[in-house]
C-alpha positions in Angstrom: 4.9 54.6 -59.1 3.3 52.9 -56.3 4.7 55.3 -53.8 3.1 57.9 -55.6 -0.4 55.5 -55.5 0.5 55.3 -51.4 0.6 58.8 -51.3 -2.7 59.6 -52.7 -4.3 56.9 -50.6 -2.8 58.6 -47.7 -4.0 61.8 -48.5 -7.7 60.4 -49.0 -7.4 60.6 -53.0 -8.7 57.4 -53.7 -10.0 57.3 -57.2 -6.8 58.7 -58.4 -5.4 55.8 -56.3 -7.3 53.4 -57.7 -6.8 54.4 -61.3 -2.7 54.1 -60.6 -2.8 50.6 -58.2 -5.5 49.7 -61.6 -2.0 50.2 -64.1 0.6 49.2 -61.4 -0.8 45.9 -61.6 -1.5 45.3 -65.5 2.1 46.7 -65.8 3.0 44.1 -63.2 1.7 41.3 -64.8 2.9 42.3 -68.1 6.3 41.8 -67.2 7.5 37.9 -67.4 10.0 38.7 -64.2 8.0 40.7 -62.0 8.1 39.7 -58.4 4.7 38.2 -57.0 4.8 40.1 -54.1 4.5 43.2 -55.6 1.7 42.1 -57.1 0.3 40.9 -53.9 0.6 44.4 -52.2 -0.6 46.1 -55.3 -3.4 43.9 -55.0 -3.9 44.3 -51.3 -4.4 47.9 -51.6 -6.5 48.0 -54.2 -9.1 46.0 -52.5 -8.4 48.0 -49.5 -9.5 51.4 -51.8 -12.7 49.6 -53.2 -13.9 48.8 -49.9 -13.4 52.4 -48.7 -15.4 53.6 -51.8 -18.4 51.1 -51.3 -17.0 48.6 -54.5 -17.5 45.6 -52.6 -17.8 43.0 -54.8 -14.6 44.2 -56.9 -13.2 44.3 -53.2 -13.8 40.6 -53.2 -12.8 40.0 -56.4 -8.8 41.5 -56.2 -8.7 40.8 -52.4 -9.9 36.9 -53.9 -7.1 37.3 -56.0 -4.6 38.4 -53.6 -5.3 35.5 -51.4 -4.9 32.9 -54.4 -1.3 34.5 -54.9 -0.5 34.4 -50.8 -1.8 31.0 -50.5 -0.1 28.9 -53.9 3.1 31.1 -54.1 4.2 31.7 -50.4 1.9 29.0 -48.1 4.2 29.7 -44.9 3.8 33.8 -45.3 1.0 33.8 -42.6 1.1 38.0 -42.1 0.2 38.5 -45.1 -2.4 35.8 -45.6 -3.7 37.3 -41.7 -3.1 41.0 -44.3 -5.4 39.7 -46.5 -8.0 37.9 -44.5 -8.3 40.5 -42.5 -9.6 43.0 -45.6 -11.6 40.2 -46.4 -13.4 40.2 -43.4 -14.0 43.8 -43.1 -15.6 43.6 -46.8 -17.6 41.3 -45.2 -18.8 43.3 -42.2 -19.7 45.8 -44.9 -21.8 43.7 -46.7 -23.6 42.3 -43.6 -22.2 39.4 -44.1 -21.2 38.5 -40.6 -21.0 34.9 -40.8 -18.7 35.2 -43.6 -16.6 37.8 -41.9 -16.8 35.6 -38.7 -15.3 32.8 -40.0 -12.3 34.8 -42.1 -11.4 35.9 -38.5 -11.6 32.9 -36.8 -9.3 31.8 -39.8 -7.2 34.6 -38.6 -7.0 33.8 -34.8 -6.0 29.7 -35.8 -3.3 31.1 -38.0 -1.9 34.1 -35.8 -1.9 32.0 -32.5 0.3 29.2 -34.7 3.1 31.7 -35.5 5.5 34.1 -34.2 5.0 37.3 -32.5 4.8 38.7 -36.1 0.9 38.0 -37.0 -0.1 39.4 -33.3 -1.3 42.6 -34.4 -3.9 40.9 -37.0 -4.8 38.6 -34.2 -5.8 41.8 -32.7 -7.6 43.3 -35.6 -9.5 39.9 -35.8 -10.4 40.4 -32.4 -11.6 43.4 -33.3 -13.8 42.4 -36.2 -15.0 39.6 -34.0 -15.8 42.3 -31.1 -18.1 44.0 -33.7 -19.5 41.9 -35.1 -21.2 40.6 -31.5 -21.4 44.1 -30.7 -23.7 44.3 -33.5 -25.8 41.4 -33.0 -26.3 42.4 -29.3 -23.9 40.1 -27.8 -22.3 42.9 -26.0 -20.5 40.7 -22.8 -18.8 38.9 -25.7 -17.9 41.8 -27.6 -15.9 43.2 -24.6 -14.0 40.3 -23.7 -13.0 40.2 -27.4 -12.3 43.8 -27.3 -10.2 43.4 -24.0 -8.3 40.7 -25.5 -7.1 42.8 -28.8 -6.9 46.0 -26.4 -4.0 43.6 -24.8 -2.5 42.8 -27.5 -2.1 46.6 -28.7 -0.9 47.8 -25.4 2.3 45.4 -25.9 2.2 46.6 -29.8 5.6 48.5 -30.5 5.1 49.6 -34.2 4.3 52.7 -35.6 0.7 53.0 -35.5 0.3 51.8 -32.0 -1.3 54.8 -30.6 -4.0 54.6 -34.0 -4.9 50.9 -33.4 -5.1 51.7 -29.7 -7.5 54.5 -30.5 -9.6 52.2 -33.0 -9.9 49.7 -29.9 -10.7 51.7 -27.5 -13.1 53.5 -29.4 -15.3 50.4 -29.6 -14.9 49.5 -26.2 -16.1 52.6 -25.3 -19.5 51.6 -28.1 -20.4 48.5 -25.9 -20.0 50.6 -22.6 -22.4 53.1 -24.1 -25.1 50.5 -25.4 -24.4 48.6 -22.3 -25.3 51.9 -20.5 -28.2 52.6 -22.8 -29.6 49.2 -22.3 -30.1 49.9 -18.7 -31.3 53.1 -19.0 -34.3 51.4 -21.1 -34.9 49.3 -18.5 
């Protein structure tokens, strides 16, 4: 069943996502024996699907929730508390809230440079959200160098989205040349 809820996430159908991640999980907990981190992921992606259809507080509500389950059940699981924060913080950039997200990725950057290899790529996506966020607020020297510095990381990335988070990166580097470029133009 939650293959079938991966699917239509995939394919962009995300209220009919929603609805089955929504029973996945009361199924889940329902069941005395069920595995927490199935719950987790369940949870994960359904605050991943209410951010991308504007629900941000329930966003923060389940990704909340999916935190308190990381955190008290597996404290040493740092890629998917980095999963997790990560979604936070982009809630967060959503709302506007860019202190908030700010700190959930500096979070992010203490915890990622403390483990393995492993957490690297959501060092890079905190980067990322960090890079915006500046970018946003018209700190657009800072945003590069933070840019550069997930760009780096992606460039050594050898999973199987490398070439999309290479694309997302780049993308925004290319944002702060333009403004950069349209900044002096003004002048």
């Amino acid at each position: 069943e939650i293959q079938i809820a991966q699917e239509l996430l995939t394919k962009g159908h995300y209220r009919d996502s929603l609805s089955r991640f929504e029973n996945i999980i009361i199924k889940i907990q329902g069941n005395p024996n069920f595995e927490k981190y199935i719950l987790f992921d369940a949870l994960l992606d359904l605050g991943f699907l209410n951010w991308k259809m504007g629900l941000y507080k329930d966003a923060s509500e389940v990704l909340d929730r999916a935190l308190m389950i990381i955190e008290t059940e597996y404290p040493n699981d740092h890629l998917r508390t980095c999963k997790v924060l990560n979604q936070m913080a982009r809630v967060k950039i959503s709302e506007g809230e860019s202190d908030s997200a700010k700190k959930l990725s500096e979070r992010i950057i203490k915890i990622a440079n403390s483990c393995s290899d492993i957490c690297k790529m959501q060092l890079a996506r905190a980067y990322d959200s960090l890079g915006m966020i500046n970018y946003e607020n018209g700190l657009l020297e800072q945003a590069k160098k933070l840019l550069d510095e997930s760009l780096l990381i992606k460039e050594a990335y050898e999973g199987p989205d490398k070439n999309c988070e290479l694309g997302t990166t780049l993308n925004r580097i290319g944002r702060v040349y333009f403004q950069q470029f349209q900044d002096r133009k003004s002048v």
